[in-house]
CHARMM internal coordinates of N, CA and C (Angstrom, degrees):
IC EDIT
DIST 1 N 1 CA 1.4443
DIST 1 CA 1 C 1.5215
ANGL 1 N 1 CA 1 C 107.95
DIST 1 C 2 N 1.9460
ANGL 1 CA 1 C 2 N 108.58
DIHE 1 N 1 CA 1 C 2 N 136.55
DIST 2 N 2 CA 1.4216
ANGL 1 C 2 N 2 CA 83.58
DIHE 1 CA 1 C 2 N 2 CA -161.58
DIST 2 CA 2 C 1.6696
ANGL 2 N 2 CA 2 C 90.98
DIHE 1 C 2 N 2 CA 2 C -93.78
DIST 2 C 3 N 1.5070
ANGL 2 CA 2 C 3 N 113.44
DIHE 2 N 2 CA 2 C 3 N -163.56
DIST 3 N 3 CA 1.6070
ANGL 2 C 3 N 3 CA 122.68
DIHE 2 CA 2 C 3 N 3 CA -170.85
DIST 3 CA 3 C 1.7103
ANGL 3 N 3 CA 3 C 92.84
DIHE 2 C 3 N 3 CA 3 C -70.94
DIST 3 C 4 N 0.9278
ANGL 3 CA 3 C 4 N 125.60
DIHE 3 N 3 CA 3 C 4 N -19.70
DIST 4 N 4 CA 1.6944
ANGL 3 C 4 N 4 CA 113.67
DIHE 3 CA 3 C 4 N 4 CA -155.14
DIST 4 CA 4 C 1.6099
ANGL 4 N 4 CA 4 C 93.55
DIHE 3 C 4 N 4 CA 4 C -77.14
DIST 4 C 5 N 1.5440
ANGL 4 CA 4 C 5 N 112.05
DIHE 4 N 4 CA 4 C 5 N -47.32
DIST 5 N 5 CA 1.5129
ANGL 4 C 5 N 5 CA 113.75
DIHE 4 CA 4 C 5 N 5 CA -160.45
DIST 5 CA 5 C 1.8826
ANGL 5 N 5 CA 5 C 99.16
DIHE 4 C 5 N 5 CA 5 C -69.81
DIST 5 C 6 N 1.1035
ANGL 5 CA 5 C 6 N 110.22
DIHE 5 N 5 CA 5 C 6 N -5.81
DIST 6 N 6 CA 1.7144
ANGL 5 C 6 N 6 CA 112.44
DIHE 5 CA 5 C 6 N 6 CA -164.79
DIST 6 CA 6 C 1.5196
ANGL 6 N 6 CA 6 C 97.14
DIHE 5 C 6 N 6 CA 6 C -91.07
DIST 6 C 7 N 0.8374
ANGL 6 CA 6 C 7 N 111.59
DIHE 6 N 6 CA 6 C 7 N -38.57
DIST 7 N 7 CA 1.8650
ANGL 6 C 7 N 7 CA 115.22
DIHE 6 CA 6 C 7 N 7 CA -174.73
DIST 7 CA 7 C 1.2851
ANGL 7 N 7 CA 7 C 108.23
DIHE 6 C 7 N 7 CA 7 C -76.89
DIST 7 C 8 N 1.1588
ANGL 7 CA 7 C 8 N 117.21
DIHE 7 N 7 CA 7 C 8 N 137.81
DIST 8 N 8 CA 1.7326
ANGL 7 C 8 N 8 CA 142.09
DIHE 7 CA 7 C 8 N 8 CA -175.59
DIST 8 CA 8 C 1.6023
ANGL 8 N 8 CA 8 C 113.07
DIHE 7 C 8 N 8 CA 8 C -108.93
DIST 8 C 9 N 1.4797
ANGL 8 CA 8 C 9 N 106.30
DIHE 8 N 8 CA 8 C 9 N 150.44
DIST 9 N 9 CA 1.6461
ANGL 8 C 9 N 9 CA 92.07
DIHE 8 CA 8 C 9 N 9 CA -167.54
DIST 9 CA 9 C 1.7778
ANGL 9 N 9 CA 9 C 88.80
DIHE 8 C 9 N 9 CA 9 C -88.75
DIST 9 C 10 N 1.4491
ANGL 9 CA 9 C 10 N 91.61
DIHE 9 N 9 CA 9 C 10 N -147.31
DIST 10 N 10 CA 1.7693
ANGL 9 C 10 N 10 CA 107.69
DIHE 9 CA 9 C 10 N 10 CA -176.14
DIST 10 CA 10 C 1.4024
ANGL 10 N 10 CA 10 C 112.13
DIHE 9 C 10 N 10 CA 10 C -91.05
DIST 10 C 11 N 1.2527
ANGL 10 CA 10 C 11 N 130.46
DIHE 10 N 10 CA 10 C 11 N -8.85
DIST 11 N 11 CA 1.5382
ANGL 10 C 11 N 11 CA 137.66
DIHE 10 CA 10 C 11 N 11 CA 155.20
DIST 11 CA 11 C 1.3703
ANGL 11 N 11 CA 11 C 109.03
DIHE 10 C 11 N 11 CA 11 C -57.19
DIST 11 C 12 N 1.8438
ANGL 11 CA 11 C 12 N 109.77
DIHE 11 N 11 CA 11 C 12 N -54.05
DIST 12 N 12 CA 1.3864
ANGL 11 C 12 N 12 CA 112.92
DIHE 11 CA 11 C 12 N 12 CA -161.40
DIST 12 CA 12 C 1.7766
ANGL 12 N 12 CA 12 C 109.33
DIHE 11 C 12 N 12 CA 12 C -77.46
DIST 12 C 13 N 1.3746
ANGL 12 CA 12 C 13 N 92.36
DIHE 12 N 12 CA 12 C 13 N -31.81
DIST 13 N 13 CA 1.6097
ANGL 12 C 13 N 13 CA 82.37
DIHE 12 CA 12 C 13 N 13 CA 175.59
DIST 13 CA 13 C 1.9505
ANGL 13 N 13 CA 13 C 125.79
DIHE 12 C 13 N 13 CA 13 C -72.32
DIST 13 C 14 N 1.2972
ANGL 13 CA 13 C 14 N 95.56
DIHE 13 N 13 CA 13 C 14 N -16.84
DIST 14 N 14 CA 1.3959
ANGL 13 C 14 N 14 CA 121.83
DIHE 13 CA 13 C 14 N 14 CA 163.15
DIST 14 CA 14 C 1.4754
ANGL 14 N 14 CA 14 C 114.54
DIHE 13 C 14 N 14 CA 14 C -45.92
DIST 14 C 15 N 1.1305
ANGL 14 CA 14 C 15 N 105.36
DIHE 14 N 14 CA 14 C 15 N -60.83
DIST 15 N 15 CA 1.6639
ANGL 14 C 15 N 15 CA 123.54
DIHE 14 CA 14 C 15 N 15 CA -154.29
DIST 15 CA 15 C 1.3901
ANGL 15 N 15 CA 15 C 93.90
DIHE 14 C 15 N 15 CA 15 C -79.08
DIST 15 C 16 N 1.6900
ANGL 15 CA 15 C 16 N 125.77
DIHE 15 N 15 CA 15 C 16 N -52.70
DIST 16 N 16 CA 1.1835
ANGL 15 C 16 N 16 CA 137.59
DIHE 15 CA 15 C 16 N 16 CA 154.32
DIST 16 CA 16 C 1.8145
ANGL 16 N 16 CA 16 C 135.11
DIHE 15 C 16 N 16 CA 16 C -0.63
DIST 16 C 17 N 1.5820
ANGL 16 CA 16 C 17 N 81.05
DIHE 16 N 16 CA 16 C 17 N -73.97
DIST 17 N 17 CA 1.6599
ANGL 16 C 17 N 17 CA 110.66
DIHE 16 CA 16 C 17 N 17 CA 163.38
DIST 17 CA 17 C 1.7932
ANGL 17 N 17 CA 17 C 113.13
DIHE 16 C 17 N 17 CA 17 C -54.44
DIST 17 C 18 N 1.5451
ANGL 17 CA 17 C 18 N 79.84
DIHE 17 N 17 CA 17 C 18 N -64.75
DIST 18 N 18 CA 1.7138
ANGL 17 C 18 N 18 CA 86.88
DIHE 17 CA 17 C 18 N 18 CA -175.96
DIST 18 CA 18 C 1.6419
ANGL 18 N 18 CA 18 C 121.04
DIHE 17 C 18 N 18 CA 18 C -51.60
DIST 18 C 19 N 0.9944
ANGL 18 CA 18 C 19 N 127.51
DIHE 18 N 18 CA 18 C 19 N -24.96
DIST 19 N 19 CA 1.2289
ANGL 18 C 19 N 19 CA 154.86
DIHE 18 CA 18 C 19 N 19 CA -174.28
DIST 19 CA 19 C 1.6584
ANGL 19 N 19 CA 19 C 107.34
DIHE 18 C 19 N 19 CA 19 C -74.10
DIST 19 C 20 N 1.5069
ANGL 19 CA 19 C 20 N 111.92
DIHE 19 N 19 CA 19 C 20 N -65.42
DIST 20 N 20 CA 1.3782
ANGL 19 C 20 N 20 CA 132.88
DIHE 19 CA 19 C 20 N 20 CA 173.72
DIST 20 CA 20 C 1.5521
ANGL 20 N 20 CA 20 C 84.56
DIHE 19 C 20 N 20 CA 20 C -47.26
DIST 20 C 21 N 1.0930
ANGL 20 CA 20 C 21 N 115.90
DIHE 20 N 20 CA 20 C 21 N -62.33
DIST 21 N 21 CA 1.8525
ANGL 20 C 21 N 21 CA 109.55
DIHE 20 CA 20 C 21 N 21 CA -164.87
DIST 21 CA 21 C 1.6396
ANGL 21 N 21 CA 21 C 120.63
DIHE 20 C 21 N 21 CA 21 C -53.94
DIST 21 C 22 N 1.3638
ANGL 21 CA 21 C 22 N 101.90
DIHE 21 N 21 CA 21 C 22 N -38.57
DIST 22 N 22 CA 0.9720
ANGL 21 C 22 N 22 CA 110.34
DIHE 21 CA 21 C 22 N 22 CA 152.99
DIST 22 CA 22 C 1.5891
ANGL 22 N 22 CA 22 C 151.98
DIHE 21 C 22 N 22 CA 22 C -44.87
DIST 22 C 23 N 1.7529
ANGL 22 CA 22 C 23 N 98.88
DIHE 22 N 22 CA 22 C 23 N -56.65
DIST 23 N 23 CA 1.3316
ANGL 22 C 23 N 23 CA 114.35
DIHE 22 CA 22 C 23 N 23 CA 152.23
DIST 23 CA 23 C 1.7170
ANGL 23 N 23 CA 23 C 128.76
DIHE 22 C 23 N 23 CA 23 C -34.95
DIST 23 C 24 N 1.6341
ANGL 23 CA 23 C 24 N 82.75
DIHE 23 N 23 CA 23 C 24 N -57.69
DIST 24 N 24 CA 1.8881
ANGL 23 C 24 N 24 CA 84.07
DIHE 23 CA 23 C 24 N 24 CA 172.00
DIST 24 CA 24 C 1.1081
ANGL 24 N 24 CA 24 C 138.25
DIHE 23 C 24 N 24 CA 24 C -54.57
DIST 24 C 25 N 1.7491
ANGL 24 CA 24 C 25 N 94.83
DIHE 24 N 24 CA 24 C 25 N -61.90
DIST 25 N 25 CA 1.1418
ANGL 24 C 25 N 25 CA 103.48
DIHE 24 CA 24 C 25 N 25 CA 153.26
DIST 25 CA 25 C 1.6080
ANGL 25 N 25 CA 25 C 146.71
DIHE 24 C 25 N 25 CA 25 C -15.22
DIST 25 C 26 N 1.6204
ANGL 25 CA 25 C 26 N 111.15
DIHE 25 N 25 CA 25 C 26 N -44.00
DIST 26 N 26 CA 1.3544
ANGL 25 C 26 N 26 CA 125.75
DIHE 25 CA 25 C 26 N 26 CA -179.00
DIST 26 CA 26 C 1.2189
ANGL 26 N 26 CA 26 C 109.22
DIHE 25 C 26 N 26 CA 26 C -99.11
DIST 26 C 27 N 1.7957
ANGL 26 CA 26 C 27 N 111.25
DIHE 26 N 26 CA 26 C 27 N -15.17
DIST 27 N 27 CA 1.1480
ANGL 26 C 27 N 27 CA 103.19
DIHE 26 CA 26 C 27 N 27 CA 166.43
DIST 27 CA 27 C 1.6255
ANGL 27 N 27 CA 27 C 140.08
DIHE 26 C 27 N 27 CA 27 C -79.58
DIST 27 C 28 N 1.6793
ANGL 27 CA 27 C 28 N 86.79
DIHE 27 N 27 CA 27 C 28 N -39.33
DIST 28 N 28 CA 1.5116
ANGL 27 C 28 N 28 CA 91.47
DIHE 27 CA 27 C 28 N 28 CA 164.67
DIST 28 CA 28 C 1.4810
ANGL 28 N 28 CA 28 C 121.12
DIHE 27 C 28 N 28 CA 28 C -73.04
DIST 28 C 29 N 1.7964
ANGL 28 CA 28 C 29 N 127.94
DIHE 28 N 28 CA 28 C 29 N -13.59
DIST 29 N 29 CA 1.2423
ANGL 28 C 29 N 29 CA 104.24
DIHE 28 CA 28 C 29 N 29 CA 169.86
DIST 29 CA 29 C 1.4799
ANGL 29 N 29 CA 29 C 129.56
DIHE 28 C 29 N 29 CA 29 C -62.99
DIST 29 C 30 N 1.7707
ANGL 29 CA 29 C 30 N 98.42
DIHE 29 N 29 CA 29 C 30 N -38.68
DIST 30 N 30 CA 1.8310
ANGL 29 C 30 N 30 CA 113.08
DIHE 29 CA 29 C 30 N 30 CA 175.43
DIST 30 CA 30 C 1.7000
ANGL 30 N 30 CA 30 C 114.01
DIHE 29 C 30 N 30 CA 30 C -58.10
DIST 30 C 31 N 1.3480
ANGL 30 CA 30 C 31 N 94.78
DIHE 30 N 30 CA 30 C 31 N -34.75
DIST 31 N 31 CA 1.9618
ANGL 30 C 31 N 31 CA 86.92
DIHE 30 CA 30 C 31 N 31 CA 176.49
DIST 31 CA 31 C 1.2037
ANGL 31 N 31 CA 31 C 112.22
DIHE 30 C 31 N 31 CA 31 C -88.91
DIST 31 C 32 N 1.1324
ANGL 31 CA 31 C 32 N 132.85
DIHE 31 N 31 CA 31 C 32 N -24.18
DIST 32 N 32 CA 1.9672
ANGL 31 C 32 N 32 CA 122.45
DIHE 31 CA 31 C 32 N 32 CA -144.61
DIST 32 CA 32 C 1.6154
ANGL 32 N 32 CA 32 C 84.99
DIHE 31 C 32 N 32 CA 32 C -131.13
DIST 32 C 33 N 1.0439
ANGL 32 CA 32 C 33 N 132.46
DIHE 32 N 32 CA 32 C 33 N 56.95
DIST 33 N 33 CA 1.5399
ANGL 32 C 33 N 33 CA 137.34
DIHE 32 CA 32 C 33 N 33 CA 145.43
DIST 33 CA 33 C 1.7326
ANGL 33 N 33 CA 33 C 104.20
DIHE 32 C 33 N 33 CA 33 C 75.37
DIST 33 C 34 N 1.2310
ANGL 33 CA 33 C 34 N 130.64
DIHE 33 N 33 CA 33 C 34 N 18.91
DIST 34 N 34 CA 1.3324
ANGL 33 C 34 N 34 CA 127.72
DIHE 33 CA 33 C 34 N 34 CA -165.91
DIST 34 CA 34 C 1.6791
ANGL 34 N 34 CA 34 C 110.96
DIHE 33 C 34 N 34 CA 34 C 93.91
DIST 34 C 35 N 1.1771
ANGL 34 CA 34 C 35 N 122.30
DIHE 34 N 34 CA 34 C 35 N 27.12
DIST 35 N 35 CA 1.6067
ANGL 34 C 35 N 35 CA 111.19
DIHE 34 CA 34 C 35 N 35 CA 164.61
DIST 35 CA 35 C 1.4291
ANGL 35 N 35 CA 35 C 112.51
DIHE 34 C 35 N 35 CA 35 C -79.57
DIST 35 C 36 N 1.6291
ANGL 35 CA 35 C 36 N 106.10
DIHE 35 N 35 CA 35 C 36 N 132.35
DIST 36 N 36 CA 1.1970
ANGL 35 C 36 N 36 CA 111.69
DIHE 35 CA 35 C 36 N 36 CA 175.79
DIST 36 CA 36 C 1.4232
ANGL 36 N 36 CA 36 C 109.50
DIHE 35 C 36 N 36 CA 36 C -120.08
DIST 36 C 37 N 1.4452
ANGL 36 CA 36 C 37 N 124.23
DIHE 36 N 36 CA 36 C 37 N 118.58
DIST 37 N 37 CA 1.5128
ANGL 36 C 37 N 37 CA 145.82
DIHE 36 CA 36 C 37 N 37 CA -147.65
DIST 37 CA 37 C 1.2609
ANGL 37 N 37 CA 37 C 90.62
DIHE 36 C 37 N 37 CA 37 C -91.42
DIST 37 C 38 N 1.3641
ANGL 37 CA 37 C 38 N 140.58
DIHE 37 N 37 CA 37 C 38 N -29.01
DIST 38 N 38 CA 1.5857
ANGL 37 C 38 N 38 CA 136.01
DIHE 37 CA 37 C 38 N 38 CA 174.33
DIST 38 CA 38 C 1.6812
ANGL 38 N 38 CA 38 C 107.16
DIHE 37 C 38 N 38 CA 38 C -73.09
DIST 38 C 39 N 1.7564
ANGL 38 CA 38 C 39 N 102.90
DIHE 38 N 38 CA 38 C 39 N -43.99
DIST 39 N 39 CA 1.5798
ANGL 38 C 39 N 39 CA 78.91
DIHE 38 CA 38 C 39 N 39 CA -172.41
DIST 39 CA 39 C 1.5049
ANGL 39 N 39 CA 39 C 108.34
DIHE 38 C 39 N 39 CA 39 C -95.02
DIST 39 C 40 N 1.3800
ANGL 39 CA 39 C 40 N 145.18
DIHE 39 N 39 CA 39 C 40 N -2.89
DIST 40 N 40 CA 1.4066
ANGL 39 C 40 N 40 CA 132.74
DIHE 39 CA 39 C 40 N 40 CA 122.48
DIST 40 CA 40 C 1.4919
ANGL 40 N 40 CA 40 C 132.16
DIHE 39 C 40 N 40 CA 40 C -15.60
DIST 40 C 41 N 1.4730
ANGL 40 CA 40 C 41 N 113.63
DIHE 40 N 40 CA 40 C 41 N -41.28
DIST 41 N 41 CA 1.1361
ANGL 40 C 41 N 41 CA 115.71
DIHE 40 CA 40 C 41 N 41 CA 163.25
DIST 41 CA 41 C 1.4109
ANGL 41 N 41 CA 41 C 136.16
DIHE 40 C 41 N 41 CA 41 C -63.72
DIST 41 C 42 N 1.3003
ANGL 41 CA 41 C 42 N 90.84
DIHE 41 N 41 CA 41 C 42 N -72.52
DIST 42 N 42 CA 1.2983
ANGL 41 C 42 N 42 CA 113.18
DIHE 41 CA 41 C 42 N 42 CA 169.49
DIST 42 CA 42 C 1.8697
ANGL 42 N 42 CA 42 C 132.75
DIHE 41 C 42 N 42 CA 42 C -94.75
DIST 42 C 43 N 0.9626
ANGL 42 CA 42 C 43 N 103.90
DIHE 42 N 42 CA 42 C 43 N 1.71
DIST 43 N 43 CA 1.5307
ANGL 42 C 43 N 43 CA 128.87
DIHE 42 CA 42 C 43 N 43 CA 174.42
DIST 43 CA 43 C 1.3014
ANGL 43 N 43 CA 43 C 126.01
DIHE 42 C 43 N 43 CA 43 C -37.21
DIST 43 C 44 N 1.4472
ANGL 43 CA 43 C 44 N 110.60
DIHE 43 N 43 CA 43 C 44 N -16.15
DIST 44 N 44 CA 1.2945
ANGL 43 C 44 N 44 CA 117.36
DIHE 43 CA 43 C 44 N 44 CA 177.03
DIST 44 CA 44 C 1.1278
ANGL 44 N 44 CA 44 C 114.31
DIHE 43 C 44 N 44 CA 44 C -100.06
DIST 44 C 45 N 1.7628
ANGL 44 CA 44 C 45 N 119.13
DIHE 44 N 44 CA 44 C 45 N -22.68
DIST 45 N 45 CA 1.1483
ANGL 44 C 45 N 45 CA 108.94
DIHE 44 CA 44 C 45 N 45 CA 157.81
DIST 45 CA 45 C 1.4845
ANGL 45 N 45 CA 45 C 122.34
DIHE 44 C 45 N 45 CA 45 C -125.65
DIST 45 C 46 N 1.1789
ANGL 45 CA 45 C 46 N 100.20
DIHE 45 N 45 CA 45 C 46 N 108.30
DIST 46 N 46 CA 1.5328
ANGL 45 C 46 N 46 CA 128.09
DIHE 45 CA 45 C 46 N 46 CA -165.17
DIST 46 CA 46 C 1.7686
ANGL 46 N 46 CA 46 C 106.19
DIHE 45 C 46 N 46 CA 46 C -41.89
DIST 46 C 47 N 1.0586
ANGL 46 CA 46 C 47 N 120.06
DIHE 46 N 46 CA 46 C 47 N -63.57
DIST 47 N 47 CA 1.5650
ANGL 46 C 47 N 47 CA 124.05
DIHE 46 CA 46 C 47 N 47 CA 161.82
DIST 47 CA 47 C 1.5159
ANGL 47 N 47 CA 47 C 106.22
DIHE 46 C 47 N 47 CA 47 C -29.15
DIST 47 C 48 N 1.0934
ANGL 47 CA 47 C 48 N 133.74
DIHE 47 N 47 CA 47 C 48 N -75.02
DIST 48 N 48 CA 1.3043
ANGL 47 C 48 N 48 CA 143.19
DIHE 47 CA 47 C 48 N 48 CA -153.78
DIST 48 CA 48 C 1.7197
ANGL 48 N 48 CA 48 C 101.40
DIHE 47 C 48 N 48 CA 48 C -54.34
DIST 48 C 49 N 1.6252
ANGL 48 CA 48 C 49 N 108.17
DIHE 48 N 48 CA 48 C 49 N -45.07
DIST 49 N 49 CA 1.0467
ANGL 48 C 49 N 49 CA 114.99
DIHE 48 CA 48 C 49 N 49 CA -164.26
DIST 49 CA 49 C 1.7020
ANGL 49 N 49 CA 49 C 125.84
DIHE 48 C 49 N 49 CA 49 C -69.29
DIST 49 C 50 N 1.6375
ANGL 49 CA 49 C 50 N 97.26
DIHE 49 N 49 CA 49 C 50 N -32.51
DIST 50 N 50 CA 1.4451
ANGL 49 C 50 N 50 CA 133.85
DIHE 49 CA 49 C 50 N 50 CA 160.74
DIST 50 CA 50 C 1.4697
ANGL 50 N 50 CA 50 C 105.03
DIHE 49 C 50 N 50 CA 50 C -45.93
DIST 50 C 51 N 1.8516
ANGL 50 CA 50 C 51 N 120.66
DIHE 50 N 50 CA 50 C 51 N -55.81
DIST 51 N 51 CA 1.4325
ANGL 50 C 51 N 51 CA 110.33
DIHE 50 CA 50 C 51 N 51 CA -153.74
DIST 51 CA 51 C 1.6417
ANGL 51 N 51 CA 51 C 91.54
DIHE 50 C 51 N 51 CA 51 C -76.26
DIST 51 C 52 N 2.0321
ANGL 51 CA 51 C 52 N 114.67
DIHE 51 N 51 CA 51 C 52 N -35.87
DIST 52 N 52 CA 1.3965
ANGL 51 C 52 N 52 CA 92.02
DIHE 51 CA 51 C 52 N 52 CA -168.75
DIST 52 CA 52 C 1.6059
ANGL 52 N 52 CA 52 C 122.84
DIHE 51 C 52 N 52 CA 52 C -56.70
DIST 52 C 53 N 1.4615
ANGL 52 CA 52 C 53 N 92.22
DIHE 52 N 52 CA 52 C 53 N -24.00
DIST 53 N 53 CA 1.7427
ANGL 52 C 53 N 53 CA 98.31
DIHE 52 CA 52 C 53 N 53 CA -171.63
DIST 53 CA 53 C 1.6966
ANGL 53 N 53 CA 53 C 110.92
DIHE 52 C 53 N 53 CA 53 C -55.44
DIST 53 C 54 N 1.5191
ANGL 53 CA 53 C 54 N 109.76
DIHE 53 N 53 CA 53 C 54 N -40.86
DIST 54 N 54 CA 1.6397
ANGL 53 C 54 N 54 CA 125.53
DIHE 53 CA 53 C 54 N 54 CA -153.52
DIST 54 CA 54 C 1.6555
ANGL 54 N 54 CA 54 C 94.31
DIHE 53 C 54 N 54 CA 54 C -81.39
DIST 54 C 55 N 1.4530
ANGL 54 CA 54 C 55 N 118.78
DIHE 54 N 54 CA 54 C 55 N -19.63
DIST 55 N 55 CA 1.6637
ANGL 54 C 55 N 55 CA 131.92
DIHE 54 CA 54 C 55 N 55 CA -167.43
DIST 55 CA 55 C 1.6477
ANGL 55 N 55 CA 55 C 107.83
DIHE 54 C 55 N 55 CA 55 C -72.78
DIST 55 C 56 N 2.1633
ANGL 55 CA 55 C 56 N 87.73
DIHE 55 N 55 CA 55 C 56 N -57.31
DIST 56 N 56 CA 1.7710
ANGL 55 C 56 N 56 CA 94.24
DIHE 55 CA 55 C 56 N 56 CA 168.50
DIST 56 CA 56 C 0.9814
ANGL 56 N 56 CA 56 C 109.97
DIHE 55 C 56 N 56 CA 56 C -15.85
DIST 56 C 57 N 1.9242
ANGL 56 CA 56 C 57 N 100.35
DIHE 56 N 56 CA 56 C 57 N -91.27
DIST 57 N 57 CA 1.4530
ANGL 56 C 57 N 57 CA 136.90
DIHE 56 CA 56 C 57 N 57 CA -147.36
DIST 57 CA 57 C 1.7124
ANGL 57 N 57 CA 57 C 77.75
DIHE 56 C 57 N 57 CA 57 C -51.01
DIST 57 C 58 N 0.9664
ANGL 57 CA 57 C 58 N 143.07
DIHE 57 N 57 CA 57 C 58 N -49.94
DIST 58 N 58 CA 1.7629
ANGL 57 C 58 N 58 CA 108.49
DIHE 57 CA 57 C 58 N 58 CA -145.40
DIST 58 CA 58 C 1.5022
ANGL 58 N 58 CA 58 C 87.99
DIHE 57 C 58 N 58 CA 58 C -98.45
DIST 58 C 59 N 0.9803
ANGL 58 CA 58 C 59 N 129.50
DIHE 58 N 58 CA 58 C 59 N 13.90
DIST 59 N 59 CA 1.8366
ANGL 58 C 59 N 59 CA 133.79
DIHE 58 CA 58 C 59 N 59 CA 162.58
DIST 59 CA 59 C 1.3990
ANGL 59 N 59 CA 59 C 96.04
DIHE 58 C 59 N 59 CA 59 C -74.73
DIST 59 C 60 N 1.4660
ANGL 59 CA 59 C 60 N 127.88
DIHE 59 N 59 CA 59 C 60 N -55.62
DIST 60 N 60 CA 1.2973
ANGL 59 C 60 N 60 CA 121.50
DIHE 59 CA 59 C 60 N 60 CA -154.71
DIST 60 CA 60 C 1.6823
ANGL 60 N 60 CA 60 C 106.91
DIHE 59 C 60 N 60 CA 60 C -81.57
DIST 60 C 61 N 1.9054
ANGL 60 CA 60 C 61 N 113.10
DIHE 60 N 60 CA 60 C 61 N -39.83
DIST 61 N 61 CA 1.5124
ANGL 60 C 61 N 61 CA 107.98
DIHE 60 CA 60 C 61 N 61 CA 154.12
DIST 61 CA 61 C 0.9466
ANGL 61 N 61 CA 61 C 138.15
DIHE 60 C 61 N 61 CA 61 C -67.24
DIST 61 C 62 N 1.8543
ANGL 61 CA 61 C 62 N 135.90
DIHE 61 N 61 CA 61 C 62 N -1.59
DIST 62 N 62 CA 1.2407
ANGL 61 C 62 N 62 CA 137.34
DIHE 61 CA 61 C 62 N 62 CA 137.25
DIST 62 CA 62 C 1.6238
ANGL 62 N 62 CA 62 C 115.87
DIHE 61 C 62 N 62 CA 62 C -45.11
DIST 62 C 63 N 1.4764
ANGL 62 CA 62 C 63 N 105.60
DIHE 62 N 62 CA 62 C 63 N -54.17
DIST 63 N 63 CA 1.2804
ANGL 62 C 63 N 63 CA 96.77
DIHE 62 CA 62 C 63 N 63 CA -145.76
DIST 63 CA 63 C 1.6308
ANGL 63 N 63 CA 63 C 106.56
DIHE 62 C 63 N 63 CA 63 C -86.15
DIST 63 C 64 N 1.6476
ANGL 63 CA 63 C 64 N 109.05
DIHE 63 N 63 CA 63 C 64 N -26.51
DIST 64 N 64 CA 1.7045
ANGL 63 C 64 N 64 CA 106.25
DIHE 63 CA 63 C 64 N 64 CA 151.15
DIST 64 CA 64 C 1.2817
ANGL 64 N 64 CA 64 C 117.18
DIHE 63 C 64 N 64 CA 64 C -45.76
DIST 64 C 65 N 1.5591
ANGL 64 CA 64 C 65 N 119.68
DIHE 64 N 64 CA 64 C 65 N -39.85
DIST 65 N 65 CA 1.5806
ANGL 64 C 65 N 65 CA 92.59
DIHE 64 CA 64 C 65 N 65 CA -174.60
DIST 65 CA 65 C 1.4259
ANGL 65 N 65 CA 65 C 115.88
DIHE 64 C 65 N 65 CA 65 C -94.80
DIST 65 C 66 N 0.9868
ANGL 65 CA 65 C 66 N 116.61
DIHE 65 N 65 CA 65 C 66 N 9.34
DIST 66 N 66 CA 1.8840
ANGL 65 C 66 N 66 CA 119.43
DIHE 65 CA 65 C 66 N 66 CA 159.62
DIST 66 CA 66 C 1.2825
ANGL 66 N 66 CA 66 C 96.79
DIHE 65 C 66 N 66 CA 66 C -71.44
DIST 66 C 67 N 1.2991
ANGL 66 CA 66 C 67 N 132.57
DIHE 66 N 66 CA 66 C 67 N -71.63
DIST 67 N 67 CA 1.6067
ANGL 66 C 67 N 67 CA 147.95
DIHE 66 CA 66 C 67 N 67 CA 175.52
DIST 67 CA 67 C 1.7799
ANGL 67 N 67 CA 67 C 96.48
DIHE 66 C 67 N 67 CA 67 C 0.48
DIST 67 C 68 N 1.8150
ANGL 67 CA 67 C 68 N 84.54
DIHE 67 N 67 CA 67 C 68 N -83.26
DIST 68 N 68 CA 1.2218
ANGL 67 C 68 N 68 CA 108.90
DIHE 67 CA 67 C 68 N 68 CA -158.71
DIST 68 CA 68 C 1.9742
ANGL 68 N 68 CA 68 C 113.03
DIHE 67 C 68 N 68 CA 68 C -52.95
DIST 68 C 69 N 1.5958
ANGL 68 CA 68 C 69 N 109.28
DIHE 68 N 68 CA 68 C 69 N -26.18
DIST 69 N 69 CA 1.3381
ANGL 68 C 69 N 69 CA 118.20
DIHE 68 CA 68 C 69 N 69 CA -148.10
DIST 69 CA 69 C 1.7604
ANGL 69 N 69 CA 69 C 87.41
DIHE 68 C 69 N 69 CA 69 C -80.22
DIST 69 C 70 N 1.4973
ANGL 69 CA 69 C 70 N 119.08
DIHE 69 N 69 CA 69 C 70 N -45.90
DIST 70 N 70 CA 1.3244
ANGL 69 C 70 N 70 CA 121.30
DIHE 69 CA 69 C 70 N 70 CA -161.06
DIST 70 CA 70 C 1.4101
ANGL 70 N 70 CA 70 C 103.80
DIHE 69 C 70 N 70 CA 70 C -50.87
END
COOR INIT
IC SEED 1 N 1 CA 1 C
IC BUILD
């Protein structure tokens, strides 16, 4: 595989991140009694916390449909 097909633009590294945030996120709720690391963050403002949630989810349907497109 050459280097070109390995590199991701600035969407993909986006979705990437967002995703990782995600991961944790679900991870630390299943281990640590229900902590949720998004609304710790952002928890105070309830809006904010909503868009990161709605960002995930379309991190994880971006990045299926790259998946799927190749």
């Amino acid at each position: 595989m050459g280097k070109d097909k390995c590199k991701m633009d600035t969407l993909g590294w986006i979705a990437v991140i967002l995703l990782i945030i995600g991961g944790l996120n679900w991870g630390l709720y299943g281990l640590f009694a229900k902590t949720d690391l998004v609304d710790m963050i952002f928890g105070s403002i309830p809006i904010l916390a909503t868009i990161v949630y709605a960002l995930i989810g379309l991190a994880a349907l971006y990045k299926i449909y790259m998946i799927a497109s190749k």
